[in-house]
C-alpha positions as CSV (number, residue, x, y, z in Angstrom):
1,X,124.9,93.4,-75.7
2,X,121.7,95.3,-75.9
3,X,119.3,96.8,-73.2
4,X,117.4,93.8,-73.2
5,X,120.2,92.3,-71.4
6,X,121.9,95.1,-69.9
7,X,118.3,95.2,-67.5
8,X,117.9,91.5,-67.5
9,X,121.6,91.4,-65.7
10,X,120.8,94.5,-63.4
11,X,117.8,92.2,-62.3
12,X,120.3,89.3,-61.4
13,X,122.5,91.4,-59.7
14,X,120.1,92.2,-56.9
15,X,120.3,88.3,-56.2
16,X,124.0,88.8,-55.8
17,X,123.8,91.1,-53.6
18,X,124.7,90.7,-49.9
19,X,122.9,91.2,-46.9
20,X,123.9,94.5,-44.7
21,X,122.3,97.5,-42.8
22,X,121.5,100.6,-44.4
23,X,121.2,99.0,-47.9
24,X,119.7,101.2,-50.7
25,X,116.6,100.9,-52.0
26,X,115.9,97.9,-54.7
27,X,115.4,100.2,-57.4
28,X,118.5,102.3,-56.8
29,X,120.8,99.1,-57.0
30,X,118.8,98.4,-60.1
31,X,119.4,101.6,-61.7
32,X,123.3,101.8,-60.4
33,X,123.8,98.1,-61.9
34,X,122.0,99.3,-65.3
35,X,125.0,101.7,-65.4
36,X,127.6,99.7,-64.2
37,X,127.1,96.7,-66.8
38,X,127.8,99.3,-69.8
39,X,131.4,98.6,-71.0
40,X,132.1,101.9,-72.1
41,X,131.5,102.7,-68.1
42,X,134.3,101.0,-66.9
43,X,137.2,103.9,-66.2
44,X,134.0,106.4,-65.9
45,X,132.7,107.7,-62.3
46,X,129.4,107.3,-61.5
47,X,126.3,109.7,-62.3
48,X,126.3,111.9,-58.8
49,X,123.0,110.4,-57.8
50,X,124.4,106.8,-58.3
51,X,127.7,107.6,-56.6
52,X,126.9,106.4,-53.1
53,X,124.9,103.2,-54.4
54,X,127.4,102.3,-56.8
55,X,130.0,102.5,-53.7
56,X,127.8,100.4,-51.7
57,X,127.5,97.8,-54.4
58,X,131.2,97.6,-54.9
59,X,131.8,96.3,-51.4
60,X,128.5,94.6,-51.1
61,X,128.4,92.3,-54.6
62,X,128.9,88.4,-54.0
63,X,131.4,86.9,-56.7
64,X,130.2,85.2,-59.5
65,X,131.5,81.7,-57.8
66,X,128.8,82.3,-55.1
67,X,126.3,81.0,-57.7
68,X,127.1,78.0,-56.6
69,X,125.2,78.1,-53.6
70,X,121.3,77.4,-53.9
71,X,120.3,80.3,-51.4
72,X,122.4,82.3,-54.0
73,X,120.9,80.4,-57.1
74,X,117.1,81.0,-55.7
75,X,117.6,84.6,-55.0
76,X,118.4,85.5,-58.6
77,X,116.1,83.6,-59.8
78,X,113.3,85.1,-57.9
79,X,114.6,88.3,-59.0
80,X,114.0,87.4,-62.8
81,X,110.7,86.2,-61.9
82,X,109.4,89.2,-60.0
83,X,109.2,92.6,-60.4
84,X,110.0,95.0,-57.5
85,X,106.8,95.3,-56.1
86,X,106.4,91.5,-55.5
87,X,104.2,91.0,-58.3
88,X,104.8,88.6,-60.9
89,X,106.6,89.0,-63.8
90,X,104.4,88.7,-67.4
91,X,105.3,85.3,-68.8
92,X,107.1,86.9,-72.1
93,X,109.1,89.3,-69.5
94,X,110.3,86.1,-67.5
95,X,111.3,84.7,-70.6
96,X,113.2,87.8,-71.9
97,X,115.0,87.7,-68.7
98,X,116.0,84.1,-68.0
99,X,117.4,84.1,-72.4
100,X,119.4,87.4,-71.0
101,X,121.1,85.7,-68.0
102,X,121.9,82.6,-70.0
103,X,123.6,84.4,-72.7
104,X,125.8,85.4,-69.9
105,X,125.8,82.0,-68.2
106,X,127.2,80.6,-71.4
107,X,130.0,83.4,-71.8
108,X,130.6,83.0,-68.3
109,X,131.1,78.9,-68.7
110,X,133.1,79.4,-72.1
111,X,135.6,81.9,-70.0
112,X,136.0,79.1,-67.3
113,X,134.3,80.9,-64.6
114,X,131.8,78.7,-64.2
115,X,131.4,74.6,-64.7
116,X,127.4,75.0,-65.9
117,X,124.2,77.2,-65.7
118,X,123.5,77.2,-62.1
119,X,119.1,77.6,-63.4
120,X,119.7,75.3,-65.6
121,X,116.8,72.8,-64.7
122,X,115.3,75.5,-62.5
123,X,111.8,75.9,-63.2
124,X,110.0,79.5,-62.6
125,X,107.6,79.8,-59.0
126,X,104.2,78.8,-59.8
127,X,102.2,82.4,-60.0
128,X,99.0,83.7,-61.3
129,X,101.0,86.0,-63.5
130,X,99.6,86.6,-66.8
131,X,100.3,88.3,-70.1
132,X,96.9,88.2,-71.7
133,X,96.0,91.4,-73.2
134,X,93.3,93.6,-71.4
135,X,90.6,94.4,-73.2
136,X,90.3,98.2,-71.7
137,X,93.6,99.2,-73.8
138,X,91.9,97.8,-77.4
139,X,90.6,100.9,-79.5
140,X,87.1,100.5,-81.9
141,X,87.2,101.7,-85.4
142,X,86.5,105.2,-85.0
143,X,88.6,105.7,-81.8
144,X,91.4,104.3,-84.1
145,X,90.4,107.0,-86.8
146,X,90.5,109.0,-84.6
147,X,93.9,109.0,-82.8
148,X,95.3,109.0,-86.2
149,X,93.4,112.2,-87.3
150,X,94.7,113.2,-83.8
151,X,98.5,112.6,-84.6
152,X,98.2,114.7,-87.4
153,X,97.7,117.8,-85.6
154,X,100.7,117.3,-83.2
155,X,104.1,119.7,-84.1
156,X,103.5,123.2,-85.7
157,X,103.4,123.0,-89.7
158,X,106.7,123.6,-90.4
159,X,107.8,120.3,-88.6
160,X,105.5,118.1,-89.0
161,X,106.5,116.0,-86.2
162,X,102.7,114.3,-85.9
163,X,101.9,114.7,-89.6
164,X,105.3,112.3,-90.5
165,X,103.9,109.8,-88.2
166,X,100.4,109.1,-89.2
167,X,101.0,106.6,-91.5
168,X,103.9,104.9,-88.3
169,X,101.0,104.4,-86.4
170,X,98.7,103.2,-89.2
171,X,101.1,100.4,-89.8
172,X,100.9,99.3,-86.7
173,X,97.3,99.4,-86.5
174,X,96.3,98.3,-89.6
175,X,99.0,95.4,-90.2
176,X,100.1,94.6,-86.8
177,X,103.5,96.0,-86.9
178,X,106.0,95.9,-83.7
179,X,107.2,99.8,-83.1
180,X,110.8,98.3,-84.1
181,X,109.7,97.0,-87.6
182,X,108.0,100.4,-88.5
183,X,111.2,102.3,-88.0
184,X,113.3,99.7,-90.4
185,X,110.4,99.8,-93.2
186,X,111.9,100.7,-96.4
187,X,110.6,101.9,-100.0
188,X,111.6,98.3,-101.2
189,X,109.5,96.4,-98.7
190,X,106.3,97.8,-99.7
191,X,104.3,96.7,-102.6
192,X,101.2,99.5,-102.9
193,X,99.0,98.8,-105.9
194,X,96.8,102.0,-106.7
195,X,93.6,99.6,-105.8
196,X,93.5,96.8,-103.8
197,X,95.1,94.9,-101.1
198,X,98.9,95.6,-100.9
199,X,101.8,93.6,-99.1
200,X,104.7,94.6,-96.4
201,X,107.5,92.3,-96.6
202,X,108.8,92.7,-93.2
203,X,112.3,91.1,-92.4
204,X,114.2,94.1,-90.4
205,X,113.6,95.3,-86.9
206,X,115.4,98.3,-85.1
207,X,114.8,98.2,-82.0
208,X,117.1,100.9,-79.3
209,X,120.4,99.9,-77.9
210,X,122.5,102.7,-77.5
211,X,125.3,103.7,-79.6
212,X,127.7,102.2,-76.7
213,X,126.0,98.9,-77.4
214,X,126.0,98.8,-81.2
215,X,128.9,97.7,-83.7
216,X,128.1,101.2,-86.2
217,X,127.9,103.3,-83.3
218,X,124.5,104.3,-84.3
219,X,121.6,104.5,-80.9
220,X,119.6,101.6,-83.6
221,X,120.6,98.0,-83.9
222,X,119.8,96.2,-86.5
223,X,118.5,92.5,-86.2
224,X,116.0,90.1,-88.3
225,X,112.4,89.4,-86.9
226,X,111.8,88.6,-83.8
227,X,111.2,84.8,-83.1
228,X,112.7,84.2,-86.5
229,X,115.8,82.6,-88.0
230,X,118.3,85.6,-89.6
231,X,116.8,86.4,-93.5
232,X,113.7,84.9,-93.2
233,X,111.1,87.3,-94.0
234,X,107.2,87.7,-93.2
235,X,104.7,88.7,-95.7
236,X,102.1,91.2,-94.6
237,X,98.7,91.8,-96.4
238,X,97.3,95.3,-96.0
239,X,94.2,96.7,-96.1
240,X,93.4,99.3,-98.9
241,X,93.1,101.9,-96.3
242,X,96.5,101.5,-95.1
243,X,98.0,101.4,-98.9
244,X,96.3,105.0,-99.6
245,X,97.5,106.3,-96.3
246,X,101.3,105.1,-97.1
247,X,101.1,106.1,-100.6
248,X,100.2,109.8,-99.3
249,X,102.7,109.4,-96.9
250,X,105.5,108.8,-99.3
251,X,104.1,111.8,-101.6
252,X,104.6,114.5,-98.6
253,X,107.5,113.2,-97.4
254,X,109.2,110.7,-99.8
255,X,112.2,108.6,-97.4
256,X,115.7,108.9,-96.2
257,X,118.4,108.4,-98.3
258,X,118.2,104.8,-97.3
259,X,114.9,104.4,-98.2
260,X,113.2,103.6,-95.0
261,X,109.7,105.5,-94.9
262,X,109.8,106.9,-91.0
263,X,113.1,109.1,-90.9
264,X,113.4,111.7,-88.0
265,X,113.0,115.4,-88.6
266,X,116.9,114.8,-89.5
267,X,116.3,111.9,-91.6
268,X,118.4,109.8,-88.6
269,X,116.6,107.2,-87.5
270,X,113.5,107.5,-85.5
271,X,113.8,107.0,-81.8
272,X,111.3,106.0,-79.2
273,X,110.6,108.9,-77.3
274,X,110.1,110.4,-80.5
275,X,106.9,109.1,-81.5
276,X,106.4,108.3,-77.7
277,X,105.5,112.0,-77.2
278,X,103.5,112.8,-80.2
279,X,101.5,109.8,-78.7
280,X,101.0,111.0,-75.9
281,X,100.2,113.8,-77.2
282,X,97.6,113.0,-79.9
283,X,95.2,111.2,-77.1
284,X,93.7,114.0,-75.2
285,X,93.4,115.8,-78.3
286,X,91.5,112.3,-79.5
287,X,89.8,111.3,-76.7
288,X,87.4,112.7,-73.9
289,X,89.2,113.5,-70.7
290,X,87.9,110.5,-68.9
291,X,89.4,108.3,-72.0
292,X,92.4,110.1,-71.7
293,X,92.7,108.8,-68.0
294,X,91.9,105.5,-68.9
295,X,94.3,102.2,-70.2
296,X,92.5,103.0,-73.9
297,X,95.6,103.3,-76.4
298,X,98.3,104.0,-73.7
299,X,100.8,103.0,-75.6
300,X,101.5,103.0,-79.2
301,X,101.7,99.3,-78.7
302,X,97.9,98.9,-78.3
303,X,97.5,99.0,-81.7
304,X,99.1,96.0,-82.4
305,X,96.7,94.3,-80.0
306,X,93.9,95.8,-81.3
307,X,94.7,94.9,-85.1
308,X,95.0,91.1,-83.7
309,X,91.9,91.0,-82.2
310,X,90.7,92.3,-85.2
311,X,91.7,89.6,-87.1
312,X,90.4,87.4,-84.8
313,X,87.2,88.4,-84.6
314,X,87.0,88.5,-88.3
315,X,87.6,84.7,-88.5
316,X,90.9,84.2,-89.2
317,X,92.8,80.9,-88.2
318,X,94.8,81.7,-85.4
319,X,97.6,80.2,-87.6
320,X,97.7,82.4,-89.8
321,X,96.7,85.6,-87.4
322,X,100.3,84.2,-85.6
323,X,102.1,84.3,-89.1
324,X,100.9,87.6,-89.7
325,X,101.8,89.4,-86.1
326,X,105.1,87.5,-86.1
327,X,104.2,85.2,-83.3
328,X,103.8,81.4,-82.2
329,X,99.7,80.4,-82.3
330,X,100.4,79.2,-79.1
331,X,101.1,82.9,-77.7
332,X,98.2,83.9,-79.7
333,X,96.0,81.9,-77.6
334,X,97.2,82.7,-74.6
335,X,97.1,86.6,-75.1
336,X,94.4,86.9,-77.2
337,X,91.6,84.5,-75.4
338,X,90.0,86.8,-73.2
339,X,89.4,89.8,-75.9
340,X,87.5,87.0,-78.4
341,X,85.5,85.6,-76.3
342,X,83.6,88.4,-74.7
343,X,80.7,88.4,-76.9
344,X,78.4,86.5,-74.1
345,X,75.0,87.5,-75.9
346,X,75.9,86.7,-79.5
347,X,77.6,82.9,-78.1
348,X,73.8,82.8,-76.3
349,X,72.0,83.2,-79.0
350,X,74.4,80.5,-80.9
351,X,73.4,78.4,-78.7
352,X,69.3,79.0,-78.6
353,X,69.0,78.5,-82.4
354,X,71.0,75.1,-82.3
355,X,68.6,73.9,-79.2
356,X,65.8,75.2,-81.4
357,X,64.8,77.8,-78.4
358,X,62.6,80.8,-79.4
359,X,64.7,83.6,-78.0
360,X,60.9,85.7,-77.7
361,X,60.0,82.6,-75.3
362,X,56.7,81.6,-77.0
């Protein structure tokens, strides 16, 4: 189990939860089930702060043979289809959460708790909810410079904790990379010609479970791409840019003994707050304080985004932009509509010289 499920079950739970005076607050249960669900939990007592919540929840929680009751059934469901302010849930979040409580539908079913998938057949509330990408997080060229410039001067000299990452971010803005495919790039997956276009054969992700989650014990799982069938791999053309900055990369700092490129200080494996802080800590040294307060780059994840529109807008398929990011055209489309078609003047003037308009008027 990983922590994609762990929260997707803590969202179920408050469903399952009966009705009663002086109930906790939403997020509370949802932070007491979060700790619950972990096996390694079960002869442990609660965190102090979750002590009284976790008490309540122990004589307040509905059996799992209540599901069978659609008042029961509709209540979890809203749960995975809302967030705790009543707003929607993004589309890709909805899904993560409804795969999450059928892989424990279908344990529960094999066990003999249950005779079938109580959603199964449920479709999700009709919302306005979207996932599309806003344009105000996507960085220009030099903003992307930079940031990177930026990360570079996070950490004292004798660390290095910004200077190691430069290139982390670069993959992710230059090639698309998910965070989680950065930290599983190895020597052996990199093909960097001294001039030209080089390639990134992605096939690894290691995203954060938890060592109680993992079977090595280790706070990094490690899975195949996401979306893709185990040991496929996907081929990633990189821009010269990115090949020089890798190549310099691997000069200062060469890899861990396992031959991935992005180590810790300790040569562990790089967590997420790690290059989470020097992120946050390379923008306001990047950008002007009214940037800084802005959406622009928030998250590391922005880049990604921002290297797909790039591709976009410089013409390619959306086919093969999909097979590049590691995603389904479809979700390309959906996402990525808004941030290509803003360019309202240029589409006008399309439009004049086909019409055989003078733009002057004359």
């Amino acid at each position: 189990m990983t922590d994609s499920h762990r929260y997707c079950l803590a969202r179920a739970a408050l469903g399952m939860t009966g009705e009663s005076p002086g109930a906790p607050e939403l997020e509370d249960v949802r932070r007491a089930v979060t700790w619950a669900v972990v096996p390694a939990h079960k002869d442990e007592d609660p965190p102090p702060d979750l002590e009284k919540v976790c008490a309540w929840r122990a004589s307040h929680s509905l059996p799992l043979s209540a599901l069978s009751y659609s008042k029961v059934v509709r209540d979890v469901h809203y749960r995975l289809s809302f967030n705790l302010d009543g707003k929607p849930a993004a589309a890709d979040t909805y899904k993560r959460r409804r795969r999450g409580f059928n892989t424990a539908m279908d344990y529960a079913i094999q066990e003999g708790y249950l005779n079938k998938n109580p959603l199964a057949g449920l479709k999700r509330p009709t919302s306005k909810g979207s996932d599309a990408v806003e344009p105000r997080v996507l960085v220009n060229e030099v903003q992307g410079r930079q940031l990177l410039m930026a990360v570079s001067y996070v950490g004292s000299v004798h660390r290095n904790r910004g200077r190691r990452l430069v290139a982390f971010f670069a993959c992710i803005l230059y090639a698309a990379m998910r965070p989680a495919e950065v930290v599983g790039l190895g020597l052996s997956d990199c093909h960097l010609p001294e001039k030209g276009w080089g390639t990134l054969t992605l096939w690894e992700t290691r995203p954060i479970s938890g060592k109680k989650w993992t079977d090595s014990g280790e706070r990094h799982d490690k899975r195949g791409l996401k979306s893709r069938e185990p040991g496929t791999d996907r081929p990633v053309p990189i821009p010269p840019v990115l090949v020089a900055m890798l190549q310099a990369h691997l000069k200062e700092f060469g890899t861990a003994k396992d031959g991935r490129l992005f180590p810790n200080e300790r040569g562990d494996l790089l967590g997420t707050s790690s290059y989470w802080r020097v992120w946050q800590e390379a923008r306001p040294l990047a950008l002007p304080p009214d940037k800084v307060e802005s959406p622009l780059a928030r998250k590391p994840y922005h880049l990604r985004a921002t290297c797909i529109t790039t591709w976009l807008r410089a013409g390619l398929p959306v086919a093969e932009v999909a097979r590049r990011a590691g995603n389904a055209p479809e979700v390309i489309h959906r996402r990525y509509a808004g941030v290509i078609d803003d360019s309202e003047e240029e589409n006008n003037e399309k439009i004049e010289r086909v019409m055989g308009w003078d733009p002057d008027g004359s």
